[in-house]
Structure formats: C-alpha cells, structure tokens
MIMI-977175 format. One record per residue (C-alpha): residue number from 1; x, y, z. Coordinates in steps of 0.25 Angstrom, whole numbers, plus 5000, padded with zeros to 4 digits. Layout:
BEGIN
DOLUM  pos     X     Y     Z
DOLUM  NUM     X     Y     Z
...
REM end
This chain:
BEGIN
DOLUM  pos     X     Y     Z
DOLUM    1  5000  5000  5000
DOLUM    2  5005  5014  4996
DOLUM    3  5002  5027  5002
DOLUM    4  5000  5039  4993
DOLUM    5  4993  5055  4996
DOLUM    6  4983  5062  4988
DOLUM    7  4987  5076  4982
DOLUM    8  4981  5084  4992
DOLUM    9  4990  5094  4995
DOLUM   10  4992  5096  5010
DOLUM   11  4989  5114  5008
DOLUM   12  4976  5109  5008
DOLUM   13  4975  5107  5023
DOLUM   14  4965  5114  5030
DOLUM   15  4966  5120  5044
DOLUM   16  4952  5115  5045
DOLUM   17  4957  5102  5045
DOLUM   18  4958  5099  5058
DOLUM   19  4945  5106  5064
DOLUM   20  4937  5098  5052
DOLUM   21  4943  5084  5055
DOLUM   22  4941  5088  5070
DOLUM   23  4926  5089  5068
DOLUM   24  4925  5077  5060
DOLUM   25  4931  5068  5071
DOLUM   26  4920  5076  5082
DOLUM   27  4909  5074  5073
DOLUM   28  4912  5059  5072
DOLUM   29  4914  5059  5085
DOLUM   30  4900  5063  5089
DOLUM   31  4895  5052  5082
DOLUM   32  4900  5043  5095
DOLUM   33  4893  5052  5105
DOLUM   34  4879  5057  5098
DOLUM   35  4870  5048  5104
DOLUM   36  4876  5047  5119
DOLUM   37  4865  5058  5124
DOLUM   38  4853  5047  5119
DOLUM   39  4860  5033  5122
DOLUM   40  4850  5030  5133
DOLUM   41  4838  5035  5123
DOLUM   42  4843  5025  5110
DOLUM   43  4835  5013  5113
DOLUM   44  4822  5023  5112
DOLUM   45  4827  5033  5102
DOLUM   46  4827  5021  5093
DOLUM   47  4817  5011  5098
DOLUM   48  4826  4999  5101
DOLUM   49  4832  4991  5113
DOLUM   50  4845  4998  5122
DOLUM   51  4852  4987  5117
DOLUM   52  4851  4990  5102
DOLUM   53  4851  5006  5103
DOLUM   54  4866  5004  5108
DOLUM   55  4868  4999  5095
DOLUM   56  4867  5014  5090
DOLUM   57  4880  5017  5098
DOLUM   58  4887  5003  5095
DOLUM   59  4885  5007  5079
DOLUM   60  4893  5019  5081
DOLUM   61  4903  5012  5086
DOLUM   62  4907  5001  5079
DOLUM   63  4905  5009  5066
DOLUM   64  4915  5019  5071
DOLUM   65  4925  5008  5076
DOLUM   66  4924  5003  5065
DOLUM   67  4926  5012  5052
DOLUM   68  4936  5021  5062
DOLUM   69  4947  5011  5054
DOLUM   70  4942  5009  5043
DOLUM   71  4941  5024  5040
DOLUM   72  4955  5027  5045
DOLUM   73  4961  5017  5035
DOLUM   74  4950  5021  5022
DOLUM   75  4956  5034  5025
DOLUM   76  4969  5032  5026
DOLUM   77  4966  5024  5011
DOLUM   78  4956  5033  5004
DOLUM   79  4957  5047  5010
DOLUM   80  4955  5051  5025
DOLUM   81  4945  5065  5021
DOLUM   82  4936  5054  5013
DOLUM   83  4935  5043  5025
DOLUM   84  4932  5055  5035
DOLUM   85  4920  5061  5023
DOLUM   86  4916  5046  5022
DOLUM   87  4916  5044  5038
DOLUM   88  4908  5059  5042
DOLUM   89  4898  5055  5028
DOLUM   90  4896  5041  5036
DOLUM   91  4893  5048  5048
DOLUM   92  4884  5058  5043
DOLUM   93  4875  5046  5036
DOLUM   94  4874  5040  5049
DOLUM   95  4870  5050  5056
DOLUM   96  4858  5053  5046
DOLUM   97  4854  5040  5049
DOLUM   98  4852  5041  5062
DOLUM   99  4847  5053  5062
DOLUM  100  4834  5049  5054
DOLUM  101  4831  5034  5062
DOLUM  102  4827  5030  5074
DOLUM  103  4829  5018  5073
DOLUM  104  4840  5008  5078
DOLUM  105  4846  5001  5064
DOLUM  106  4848  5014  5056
DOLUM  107  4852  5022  5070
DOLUM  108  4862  5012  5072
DOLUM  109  4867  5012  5056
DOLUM  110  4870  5027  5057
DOLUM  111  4878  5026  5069
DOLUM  112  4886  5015  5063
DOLUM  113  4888  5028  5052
DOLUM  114  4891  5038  5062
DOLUM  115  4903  5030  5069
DOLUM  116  4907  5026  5055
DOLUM  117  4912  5041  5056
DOLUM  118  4923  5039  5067
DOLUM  119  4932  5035  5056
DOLUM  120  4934  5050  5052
DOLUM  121  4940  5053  5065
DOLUM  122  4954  5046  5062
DOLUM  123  4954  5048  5048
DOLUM  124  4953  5065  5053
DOLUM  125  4965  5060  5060
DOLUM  126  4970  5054  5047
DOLUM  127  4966  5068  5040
DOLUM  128  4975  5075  5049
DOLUM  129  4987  5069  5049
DOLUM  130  4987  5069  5034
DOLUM  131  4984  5083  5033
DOLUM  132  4989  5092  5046
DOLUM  133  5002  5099  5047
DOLUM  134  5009  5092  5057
DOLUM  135  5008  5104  5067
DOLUM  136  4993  5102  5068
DOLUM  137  4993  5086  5068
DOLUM  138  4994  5084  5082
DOLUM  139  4981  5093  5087
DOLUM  140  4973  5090  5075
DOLUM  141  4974  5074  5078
DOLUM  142  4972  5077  5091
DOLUM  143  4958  5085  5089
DOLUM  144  4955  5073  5079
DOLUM  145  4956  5063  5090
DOLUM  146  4949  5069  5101
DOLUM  147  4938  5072  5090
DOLUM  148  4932  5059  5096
DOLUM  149  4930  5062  5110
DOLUM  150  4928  5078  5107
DOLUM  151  4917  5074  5097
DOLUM  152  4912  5063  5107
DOLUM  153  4913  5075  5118
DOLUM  154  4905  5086  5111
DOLUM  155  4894  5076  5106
DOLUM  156  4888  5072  5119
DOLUM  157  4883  5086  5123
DOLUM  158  4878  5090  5108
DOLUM  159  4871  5076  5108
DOLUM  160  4863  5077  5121
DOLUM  161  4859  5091  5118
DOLUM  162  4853  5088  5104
DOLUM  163  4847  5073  5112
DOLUM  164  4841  5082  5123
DOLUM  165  4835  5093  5112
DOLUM  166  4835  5085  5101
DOLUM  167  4828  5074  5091
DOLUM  168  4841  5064  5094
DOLUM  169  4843  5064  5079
DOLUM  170  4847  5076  5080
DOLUM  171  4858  5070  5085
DOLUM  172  4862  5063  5073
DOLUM  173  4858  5075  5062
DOLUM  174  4868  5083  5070
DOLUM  175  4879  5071  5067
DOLUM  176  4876  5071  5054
DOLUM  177  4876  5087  5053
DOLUM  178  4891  5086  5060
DOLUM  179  4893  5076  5049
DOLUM  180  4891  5082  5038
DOLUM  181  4898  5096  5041
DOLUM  182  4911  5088  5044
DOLUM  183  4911  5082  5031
DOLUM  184  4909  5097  5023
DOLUM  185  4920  5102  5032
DOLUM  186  4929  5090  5029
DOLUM  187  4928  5094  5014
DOLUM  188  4930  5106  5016
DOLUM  189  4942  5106  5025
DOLUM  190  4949  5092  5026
DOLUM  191  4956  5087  5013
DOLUM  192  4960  5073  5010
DOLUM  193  4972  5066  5017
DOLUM  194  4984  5066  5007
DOLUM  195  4987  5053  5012
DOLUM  196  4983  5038  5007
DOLUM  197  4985  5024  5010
DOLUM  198  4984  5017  4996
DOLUM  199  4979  5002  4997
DOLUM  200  4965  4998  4998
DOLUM  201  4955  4996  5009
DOLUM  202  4956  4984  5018
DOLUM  203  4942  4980  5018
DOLUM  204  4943  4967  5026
DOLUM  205  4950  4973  5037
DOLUM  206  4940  4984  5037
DOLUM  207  4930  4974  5038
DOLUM  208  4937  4964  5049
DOLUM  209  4940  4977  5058
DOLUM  210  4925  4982  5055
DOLUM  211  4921  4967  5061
DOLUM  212  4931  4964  5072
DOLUM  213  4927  4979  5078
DOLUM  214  4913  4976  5077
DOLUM  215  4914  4964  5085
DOLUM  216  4923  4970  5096
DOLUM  217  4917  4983  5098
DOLUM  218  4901  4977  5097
DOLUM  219  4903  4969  5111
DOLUM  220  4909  4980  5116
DOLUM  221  4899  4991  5114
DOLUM  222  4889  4982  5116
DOLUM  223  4893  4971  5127
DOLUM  224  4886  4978  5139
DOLUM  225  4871  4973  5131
DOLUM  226  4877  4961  5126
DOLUM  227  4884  4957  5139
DOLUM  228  4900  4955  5139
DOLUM  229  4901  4942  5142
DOLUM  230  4889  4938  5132
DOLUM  231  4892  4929  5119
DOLUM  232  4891  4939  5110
DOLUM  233  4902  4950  5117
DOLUM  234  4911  4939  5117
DOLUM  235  4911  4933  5106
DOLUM  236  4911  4947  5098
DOLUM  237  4923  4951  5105
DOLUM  238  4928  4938  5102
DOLUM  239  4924  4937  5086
DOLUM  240  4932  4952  5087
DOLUM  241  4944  4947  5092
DOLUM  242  4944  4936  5080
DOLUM  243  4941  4947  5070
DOLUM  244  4951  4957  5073
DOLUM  245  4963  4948  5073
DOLUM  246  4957  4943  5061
DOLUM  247  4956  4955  5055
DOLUM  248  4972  4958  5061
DOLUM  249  4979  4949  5055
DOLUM  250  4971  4952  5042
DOLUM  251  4976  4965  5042
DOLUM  252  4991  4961  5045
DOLUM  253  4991  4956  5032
DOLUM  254  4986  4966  5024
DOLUM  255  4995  4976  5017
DOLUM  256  4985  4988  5018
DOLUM  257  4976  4983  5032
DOLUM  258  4965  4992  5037
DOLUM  259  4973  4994  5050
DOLUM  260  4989  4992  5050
DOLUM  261  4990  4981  5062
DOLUM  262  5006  4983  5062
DOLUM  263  5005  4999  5063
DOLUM  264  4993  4998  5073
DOLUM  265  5003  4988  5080
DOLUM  266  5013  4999  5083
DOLUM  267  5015  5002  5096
DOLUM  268  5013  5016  5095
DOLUM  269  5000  5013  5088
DOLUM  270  4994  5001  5096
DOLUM  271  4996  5008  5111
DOLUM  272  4990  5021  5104
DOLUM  273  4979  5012  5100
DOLUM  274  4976  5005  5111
DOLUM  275  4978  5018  5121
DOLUM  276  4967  5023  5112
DOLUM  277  4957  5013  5116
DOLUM  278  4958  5017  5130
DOLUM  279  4959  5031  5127
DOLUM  280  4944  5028  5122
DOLUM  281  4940  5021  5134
DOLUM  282  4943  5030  5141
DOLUM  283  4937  5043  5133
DOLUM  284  4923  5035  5133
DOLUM  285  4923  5034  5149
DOLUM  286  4920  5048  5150
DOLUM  287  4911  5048  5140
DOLUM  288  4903  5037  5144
DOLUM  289  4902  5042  5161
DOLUM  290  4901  5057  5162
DOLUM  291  4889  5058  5154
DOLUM  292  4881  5048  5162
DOLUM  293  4886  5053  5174
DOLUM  294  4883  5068  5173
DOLUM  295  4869  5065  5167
DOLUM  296  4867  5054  5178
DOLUM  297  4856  5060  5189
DOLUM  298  4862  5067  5203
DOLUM  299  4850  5057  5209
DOLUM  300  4861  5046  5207
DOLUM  301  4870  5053  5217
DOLUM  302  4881  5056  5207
DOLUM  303  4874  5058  5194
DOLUM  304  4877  5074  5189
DOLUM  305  4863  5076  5183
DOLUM  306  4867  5082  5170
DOLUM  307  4860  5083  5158
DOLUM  308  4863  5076  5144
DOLUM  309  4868  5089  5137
DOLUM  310  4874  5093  5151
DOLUM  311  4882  5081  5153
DOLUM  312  4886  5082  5138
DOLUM  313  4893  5096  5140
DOLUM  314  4900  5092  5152
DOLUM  315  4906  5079  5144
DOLUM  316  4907  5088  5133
DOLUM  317  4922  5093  5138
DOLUM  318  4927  5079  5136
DOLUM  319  4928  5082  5120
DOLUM  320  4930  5097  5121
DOLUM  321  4944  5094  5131
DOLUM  322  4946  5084  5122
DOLUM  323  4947  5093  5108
DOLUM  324  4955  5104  5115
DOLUM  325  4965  5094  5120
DOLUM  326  4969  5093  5103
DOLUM  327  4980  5106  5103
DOLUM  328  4985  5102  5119
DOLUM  329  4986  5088  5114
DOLUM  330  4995  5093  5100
DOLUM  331  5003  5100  5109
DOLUM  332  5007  5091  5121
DOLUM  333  5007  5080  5109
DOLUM  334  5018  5090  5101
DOLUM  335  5026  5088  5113
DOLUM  336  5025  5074  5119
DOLUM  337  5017  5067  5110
DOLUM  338  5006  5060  5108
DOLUM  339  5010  5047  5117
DOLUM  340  5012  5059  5128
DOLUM  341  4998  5064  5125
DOLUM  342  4992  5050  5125
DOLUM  343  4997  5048  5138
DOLUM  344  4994  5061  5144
DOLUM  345  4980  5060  5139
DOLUM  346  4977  5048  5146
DOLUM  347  4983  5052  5158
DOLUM  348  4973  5063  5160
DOLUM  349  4961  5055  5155
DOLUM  350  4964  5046  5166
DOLUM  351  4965  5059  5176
DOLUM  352  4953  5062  5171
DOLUM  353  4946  5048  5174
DOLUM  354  4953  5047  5185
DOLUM  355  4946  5061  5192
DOLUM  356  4933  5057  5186
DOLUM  357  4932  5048  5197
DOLUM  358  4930  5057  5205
DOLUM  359  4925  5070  5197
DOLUM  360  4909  5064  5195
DOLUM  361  4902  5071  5205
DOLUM  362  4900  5085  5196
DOLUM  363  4896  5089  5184
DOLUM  364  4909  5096  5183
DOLUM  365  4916  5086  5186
DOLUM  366  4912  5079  5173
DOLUM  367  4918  5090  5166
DOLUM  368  4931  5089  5171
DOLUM  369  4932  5075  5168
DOLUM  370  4928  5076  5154
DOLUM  371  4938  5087  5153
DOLUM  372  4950  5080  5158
DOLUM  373  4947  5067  5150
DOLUM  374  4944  5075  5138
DOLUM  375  4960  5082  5140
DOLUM  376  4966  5067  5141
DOLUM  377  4957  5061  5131
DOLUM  378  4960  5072  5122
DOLUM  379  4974  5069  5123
DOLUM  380  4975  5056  5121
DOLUM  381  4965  5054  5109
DOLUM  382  4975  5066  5102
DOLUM  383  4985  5057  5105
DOLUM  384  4981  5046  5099
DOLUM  385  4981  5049  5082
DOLUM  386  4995  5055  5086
DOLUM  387  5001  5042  5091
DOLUM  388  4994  5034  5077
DOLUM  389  4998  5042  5069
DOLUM  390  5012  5041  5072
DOLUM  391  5012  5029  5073
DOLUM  392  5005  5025  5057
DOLUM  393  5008  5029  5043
DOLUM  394  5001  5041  5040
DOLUM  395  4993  5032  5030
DOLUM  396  4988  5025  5039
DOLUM  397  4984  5036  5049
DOLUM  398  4968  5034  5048
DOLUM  399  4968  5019  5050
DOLUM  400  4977  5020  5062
DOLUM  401  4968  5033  5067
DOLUM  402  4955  5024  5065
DOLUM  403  4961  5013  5072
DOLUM  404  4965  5021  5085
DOLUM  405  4950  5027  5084
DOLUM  406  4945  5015  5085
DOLUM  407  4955  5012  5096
DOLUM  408  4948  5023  5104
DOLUM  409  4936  5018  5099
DOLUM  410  4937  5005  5105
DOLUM  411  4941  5012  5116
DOLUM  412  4928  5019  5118
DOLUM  413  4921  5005  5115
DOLUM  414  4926  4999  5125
DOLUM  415  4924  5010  5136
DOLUM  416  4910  5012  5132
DOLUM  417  4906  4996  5135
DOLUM  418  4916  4995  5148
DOLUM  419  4911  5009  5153
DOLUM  420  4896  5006  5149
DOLUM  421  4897  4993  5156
DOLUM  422  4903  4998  5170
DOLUM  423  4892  5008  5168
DOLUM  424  4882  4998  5169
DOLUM  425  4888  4989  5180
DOLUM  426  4890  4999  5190
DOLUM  427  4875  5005  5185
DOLUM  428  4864  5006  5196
DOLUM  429  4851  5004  5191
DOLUM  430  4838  5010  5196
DOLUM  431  4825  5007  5188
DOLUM  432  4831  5000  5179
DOLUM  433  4841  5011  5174
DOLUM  434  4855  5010  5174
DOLUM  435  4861  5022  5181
DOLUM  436  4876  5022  5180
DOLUM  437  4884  5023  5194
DOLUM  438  4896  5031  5199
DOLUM  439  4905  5020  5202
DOLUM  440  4903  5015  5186
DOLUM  441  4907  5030  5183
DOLUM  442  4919  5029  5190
DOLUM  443  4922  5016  5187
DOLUM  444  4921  5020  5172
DOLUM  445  4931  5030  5173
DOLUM  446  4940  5021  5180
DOLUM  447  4941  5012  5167
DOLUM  448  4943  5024  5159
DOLUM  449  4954  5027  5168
DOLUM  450  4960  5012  5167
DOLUM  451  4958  5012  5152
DOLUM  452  4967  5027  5152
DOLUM  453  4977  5018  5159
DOLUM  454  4977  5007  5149
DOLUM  455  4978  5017  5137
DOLUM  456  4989  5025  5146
DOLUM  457  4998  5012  5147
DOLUM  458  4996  5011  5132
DOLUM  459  5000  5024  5129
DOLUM  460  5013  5023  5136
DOLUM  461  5018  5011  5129
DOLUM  462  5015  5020  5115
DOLUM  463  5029  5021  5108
DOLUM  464  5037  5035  5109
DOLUM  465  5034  5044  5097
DOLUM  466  5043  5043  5085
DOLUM  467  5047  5058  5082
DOLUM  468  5045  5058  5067
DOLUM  469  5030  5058  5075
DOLUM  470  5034  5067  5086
DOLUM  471  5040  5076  5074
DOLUM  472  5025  5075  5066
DOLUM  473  5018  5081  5079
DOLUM  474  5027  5091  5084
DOLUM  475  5033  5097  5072
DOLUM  476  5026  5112  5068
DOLUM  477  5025  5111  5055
DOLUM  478  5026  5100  5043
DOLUM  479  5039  5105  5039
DOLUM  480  5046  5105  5053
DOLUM  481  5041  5091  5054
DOLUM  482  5046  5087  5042
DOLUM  483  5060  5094  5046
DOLUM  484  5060  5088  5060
DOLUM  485  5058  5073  5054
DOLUM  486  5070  5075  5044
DOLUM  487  5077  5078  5056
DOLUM  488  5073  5067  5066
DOLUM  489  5072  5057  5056
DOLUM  490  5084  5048  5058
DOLUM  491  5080  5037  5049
DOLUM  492  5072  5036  5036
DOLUM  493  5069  5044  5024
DOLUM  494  5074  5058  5022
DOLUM  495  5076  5068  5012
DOLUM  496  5071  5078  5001
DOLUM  497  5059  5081  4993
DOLUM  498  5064  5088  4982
DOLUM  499  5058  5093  4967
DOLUM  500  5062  5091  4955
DOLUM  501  5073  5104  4955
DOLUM  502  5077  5096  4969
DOLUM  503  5070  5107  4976
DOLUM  504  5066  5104  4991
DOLUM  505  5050  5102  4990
DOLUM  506  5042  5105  5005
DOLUM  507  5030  5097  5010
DOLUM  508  5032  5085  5002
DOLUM  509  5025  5075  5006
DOLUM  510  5034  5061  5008
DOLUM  511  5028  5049  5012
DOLUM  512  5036  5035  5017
DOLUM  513  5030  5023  5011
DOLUM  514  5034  5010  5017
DOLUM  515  5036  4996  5010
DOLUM  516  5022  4992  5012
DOLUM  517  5016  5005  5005
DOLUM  518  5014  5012  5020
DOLUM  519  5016  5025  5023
DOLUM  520  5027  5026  5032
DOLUM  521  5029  5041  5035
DOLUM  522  5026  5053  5027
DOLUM  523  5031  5067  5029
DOLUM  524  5032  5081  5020
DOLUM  525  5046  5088  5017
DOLUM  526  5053  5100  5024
DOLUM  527  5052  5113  5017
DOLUM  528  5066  5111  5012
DOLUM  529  5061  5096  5007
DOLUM  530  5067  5085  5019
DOLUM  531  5058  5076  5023
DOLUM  532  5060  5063  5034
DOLUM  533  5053  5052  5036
DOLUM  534  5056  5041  5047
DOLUM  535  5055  5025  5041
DOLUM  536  5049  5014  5050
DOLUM  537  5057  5004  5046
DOLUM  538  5067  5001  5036
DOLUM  539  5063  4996  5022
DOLUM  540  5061  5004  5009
DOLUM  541  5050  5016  5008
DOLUM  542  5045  5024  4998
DOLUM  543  5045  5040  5000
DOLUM  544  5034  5046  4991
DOLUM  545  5035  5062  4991
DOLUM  546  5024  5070  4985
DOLUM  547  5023  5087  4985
DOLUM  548  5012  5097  4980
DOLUM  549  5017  5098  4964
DOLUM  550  5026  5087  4965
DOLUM  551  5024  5072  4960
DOLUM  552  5024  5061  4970
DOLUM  553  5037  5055  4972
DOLUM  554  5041  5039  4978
DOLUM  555  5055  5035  4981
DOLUM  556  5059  5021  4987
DOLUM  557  5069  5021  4999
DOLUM  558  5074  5011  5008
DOLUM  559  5077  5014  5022
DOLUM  560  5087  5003  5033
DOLUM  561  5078  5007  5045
DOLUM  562  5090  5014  5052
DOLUM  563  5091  5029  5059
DOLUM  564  5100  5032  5046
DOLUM  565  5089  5042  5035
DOLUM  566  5087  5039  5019
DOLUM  567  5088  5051  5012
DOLUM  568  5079  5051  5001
DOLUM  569  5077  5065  4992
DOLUM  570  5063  5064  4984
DOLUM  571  5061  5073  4972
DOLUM  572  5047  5077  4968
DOLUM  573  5045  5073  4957
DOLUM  574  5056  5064  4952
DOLUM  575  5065  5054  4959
DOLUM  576  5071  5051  4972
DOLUM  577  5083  5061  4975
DOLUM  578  5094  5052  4980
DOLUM  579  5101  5057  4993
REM end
C-alpha cells in the first residue's frame, strides 16, 4: 500500500478550522446525552416495556462504538472532510426520524444513526493534524478531545429545559437543526485532508470488528435486565471473545488491515489505549450520580431537591471547565508533554472524586465537584490524541484516533452498567420505586477513583516521548520545526529540496515511505530548503517530495539503522541530487 496527497495546497487553511471542527465533535457529542432529561419517561413516550425502551440508548451505543473505527480508517482511505459530511448527514437522518415517530422500531433505527456520528470526532482530529501549523496542534486536538464531554456537559441543561417546556421531539428537531448547520460550516471552512492511504477498504475486518463489538458491549449495556450470570450475558461475552481473536489474527495477515494490530501494540500506544478506558469510566461516574443526587427530594434526608434544568446547570460546568482546559493544556503539554499532562490529569480527577466523598450535602457543593473533574478530565482526554498520534504514521492517524475513541467508549460502557448496578443494589425502595442511596453514591465515586488508579498506573508505564515528537508540539512555527529536526535528527534522512536551477524551495512537503508502502514520517522543508526525518528502522524507503508549482518527485534510499544520517538532496522536478 502506497500513500500519496491530494493538490490541495495548505494556504487554503482557515483559522475557522478549529472553531468549526470543534463544533462538530460537540454536536455529535450531544447525541449521547439528549434523551438523559426523559429516560424515566421512555417506556410511556413510546408505548412499550422498560426493558425494551432501554434499547433507545443501547442503539446509540453500539452504532457509535462501532462506526467510531470504521470511519477513522474510511477516512484516512477516502478523505477525512467527506467521512465527517457523511457521519454529520448520517446523524441528521437519524435524528429526523426520531423526530417524527413515537414509536420504539423506528425510535431505535434513528438513534443507531445519531451514534453513527461519533465517528466524526476522530476523523476532526485527523483533519487537524493534517491541516494546522504545528504551533496551533496542540490546543486545537485538545478542544477536539474534550468535545465529548464539553458536548456531553452543555446538552443536559439545554435537553431538560426544552423536555420540561417542550414537545420531546423538540429535542431531536434541534439535533437535526445543530446537524445541518455543521455541515454548511464544514463546507464553507474546512477543506480536505491532503493526506491519503491508498489500498482499498478491509470490509471483513469491518464486519468482524462490527460483530465482536456487538457482542461485547450488548451484555454489558444491558446485563443489569438480563442478569449477569444468565446464559445469555455469558455466553455473549463468550462468543465476543471468540470473534475478536478471530478477527486479530485475520487482520495480522492482511497488508492494508482496518486497524494495524502491530502499531496499536506499541507500547506508547496500548497504555494510551488502555488509560483511555479508565479515563472514561471515570468521566461517566459524575455523569451518572450528580444529576440523581441533586434532583433526589430533601424528604430522603440527603436528596438536594433540585429541579431537572436546575441540576442541569449545576453539572453544566463539567464541560464548560473541560473546554477551557484546551489553551492550559497546550501550554503545560508544550513543556512537559502530553504523558506529563495525562498523568496530571488523572491525579486531580482523583482529587476530585476523592473530595466528592465528602462535598454532597449542598448544591454548591456539586459544583465544585464537576469543576474540578472537568479540569483533570479535561486534561487528560487532550492528552490522549497527542500520545497516538506520535505514536502512528500520519496516515494512519484517523484509524488509530477512532480506536482510542472507542477505548473511552468502552470505558464509558462499562462504567454505565458497574455504576447503574451499585446504584441499584444499594437502592431502597419504597412503593415500589427504587430511590437510590448515599452509601451507592459514595460508593460509585469510589470505583471512579479506583479506576483513575488503574489508568494512572498505565500511564506511568507510557514510553518517554521521542523528541522528533516533542519537536512537533513545541516548535512556534513550521519552519522552526523543521529547522529543530534537522538539528536533532541524529540518524535518518536529510538533505535539500531544490529546483531545477538547484534553488532551495521552502515548505515542500516530504513524506518517508517504508517498505511495506506506509508512511513513516512526513515533514515540510526549512525556508532555505533542509529537511530531516528520523527512520524507525533500518531498511530501504522511498522519499517522495512534492511543492506548489512543482511536479512530485520519489527517490529510493537505504538506511543501516544506525545514529550515522543519509543525505539525500531531492530536486523538484528531476532526479535525486547525490550528496
């Protein structure tokens, strides 16, 4: 498999990239969180059985989960702006649709197109690596990150103030509204990726992934009504197991897979990974408690007696701490790192859950909380896109971005069903209504505490940054990037671009292509022409050099893998220049 670019130029950036993108992730976002203010009201909305009205959420889900992958890898293939079109066009469709039923089948077929949509959140990550200067990278992953929970955040309080005034399909109309102005003002603003994994579309991995998902996450959504000891859990999580490594060693023989087992094996990548899932566990938690406790009654004797749209605004800060936490992020992140972020991220969260124990008794108190945990998750979900995508080639940035977004995915799974089923133990009930207790409160946040553990331990054993990667985040422009890497560089390829009339050409793009057709690095040249790039291993490459007004150029070159560089001089258009 080769990669190649389109001939977009790069001066057709727009700063409104960033803010655009951005409001695409929230949007999506939303789509998680819309129904939370009418959960208890479902089975009666829509004329069916609690058990089958949880089927709206589950939908959601497991679409999401599910095309998150997909999307990052059709991207990376066919364009990352089309795959995002596609994924908001989805969405919109399916929020139509539930607009204009009430009934369950087509209620839960447009919420299995609304969580089709939560692949467009790492294919905007995709977009802005592609795209940004590298002195705006770091901030503007880390907004697209947090989009989740900042979309997640701000949904609750709209949703129960349209529930409580509104028709409910008011809810979904607005959806589609949010929809469809992000699509117009990611045509108008957001041009294509210039990068392209050439190959075609590995539609059985799709499909094996699509099914050993299915059956992992549908007896964890919805275990609690089936019962987890029941046949049916076990032998779904059982039949998943079977799939997947099925579907693994499928994949590791496949020269252009859906996901790359060997890279998402790296170290760097695989604790980033498997940090991510507990990094959702633990966002979830808050999510999950603080709205039941502050609208629980004061007769219960620690209930807080909050309205719905009340208890919305004081959760609201969660994602509003979360999306100001982008520029601190870029800055500490700049300095330390994002491993350095990662960790500090979850160390406050587990501040935050670790006060919570004791900060329920006020309204206010709520606040605080969501406003701490909204800092540390804030942090360490910027982090995360950081760590994978210096990590990956940047063709494969949007399969590996989809895969850690259904890490935290997963993440939030899991924490939904452990969290729903505590909640429900530890319920008392009076009348025949389950009224959740203090003790489960605390010892929800508890897990959510334990679980920052866990994903802090992973994070430690993350690898330290290589600098080429440090260089990419801390460097103020692209051209001092380019001129720090020709200076640290120690091994690999270096050298000129160059014209015809052996003039030094600025901002060419050269990419390293490896001997399986993958990209290996990619960088632009120095305003007097030098570019470096750092190899991964020794073993012949092709360097493929294009510029604005220039034809492509492709040079074969063989490097011994040791700390000794190649020069190689590349001359636009024409042949190789030899050192």
């Amino acid at each position: 498999m080769t990669h190649t670019t389109t001939d977009q130029p790069a001066r057709r950036q727009s700063g409104a990239i960033v803010p655009v993108l951005a409001f695409a992730g929230i949007v999506v976002a939303v789509m998680q969180t819309l129904l939370v203010p009418v959960i208890k009201d479902l089975p009666t909305l829509l004329s069916t059985a609690p058990s089958n009205a949880t089927w709206v959420l589950t939908s959601t889900l497991l679409s999401g989960a599910v095309a998150t992958p997909i999307m990052g890898r059709l991207g990376d293939l066919f364009g990352k702006r089309r795959m995002l079109l596609t994924s908001l066009a989805v969405m919109v469709v399916g929020a139509l649709i539930s607009a204009l039923t009430s009934t369950l089948l087509p209620m839960i077929v447009g919420r299995a197109l609304q969580g089709f949509a939560m692949g467009a959140i790492p294919l905007g990550i995709g977009l802005m690596r592609d795209m940004l200067p590298r002195e705006k990278l770091g901030s503007a992953m880390a907004l697209m990150s947090s989009s989740i929970g900042v979309g997640g955040g701000l949904a609750l309080p709209a949703a129960a103030l349209v529930a409580q005034h509104a028709n409910w399909h008011a809810l979904f109309y607005g959806a589609a509204g949010l929809g469809v102005l992000s699509i117009a003002l990611t045509l108008l603003f957001v041009p294509e990726s210039p990068m392209r994994a050439e190959g075609t579309f590995d539609v059985l991995g799709a499909i094996g992934l699509s099914v050993g998902l299915v059956l992992f996450l549908l007896p964890i959504t919805k275990g609690s009504d089936w019962g987890w000891t029941s046949g049916t859990t076990l032998g779904l999580f059982a039949a998943s197991v079977v799939v997947l490594l099925l579907w693994g060693v499928m994949e590791l023989r496949l020269k252009a897979p859906l996901v790359d087992l060997r890279t998402t094996a790296r170290p760097a990548v695989l604790f980033t990974n498997l940090a991510s899932i507990m990094v959702g566990v633990s966002f979830y938690v808050v999510s999950l408690v603080l709205p039941q406790l502050l609208q629980l009654p004061k007769a219960t004797g620690y209930g807080l007696g909050q309205s719905m749209v009340t208890a919305g605004l004081l959760v609201a800060p969660l994602g509003l701490t979360m999306m100001f936490t982008a520029p601190v992020y870029a800055k500490l992140s700049a300095k330390y790192g994002p491993k350095v972020t990662l960790i500090l991220g979850m160390l406050i969260i587990a501040i935050g859950y670790g006060a919570g124990l004791g900060l329920m008794n006020a309204a206010w108190q709520s606040l605080v909380i969501a406003v701490v945990l909204g800092a540390g998750i804030g942090l360490a979900y910027s982090s995360l896109p950081a760590l994978i995508i210096g990590s990956v080639p940047a063709s494969e940035t949007g399969a590996a971005n989809g895969l850690n977004t259904l890490m935290r995915s997963i993440g939030t799974s899991v924490s939904s069903a452990v969290i729903g089923m505590v909640l429900a133990n530890t319920a008392n009930h009076v009348g025949g209504v389950a009224i959740p207790t203090m003790h489960g409160f605390r010892v929800s946040f508890l897990i959510a505490t334990g679980a920052v553990a866990v994903g802090l331990l992973m994070a430690l054993f993350l690898p330290r940054q290589r600098q080429a990667t440090k260089t990419q985040l801390r460097a103020s422009s692209e051209e001092e990037a380019a001129l720090e890497r020709a200076a640290e560089v120690l091994g690999g390829f270096r050298g000129l671009v160059l014209n015809a009339d052996g003039d030094p050409v600025a901002r060419a793009k050269v990419t390293l292509i490896d001997h399986r057709g993958r990209q290996a690095g990619a960088t632009l040249s120095a305003e007097d022409g030098s570019y470096a790039l750092a190899v991964p291993a020794e073993g012949a490459y092709v360097l493929a050099a294009k510029a604005a007004g220039h034809g492509p150029l492709a040079s074969s070159a063989t490097h011994s893998g040791d700390d000794r560089p190649v020069e190689v001089h590349l001359a636009l258009p024409g042949e190789t220049v030899p050192a």
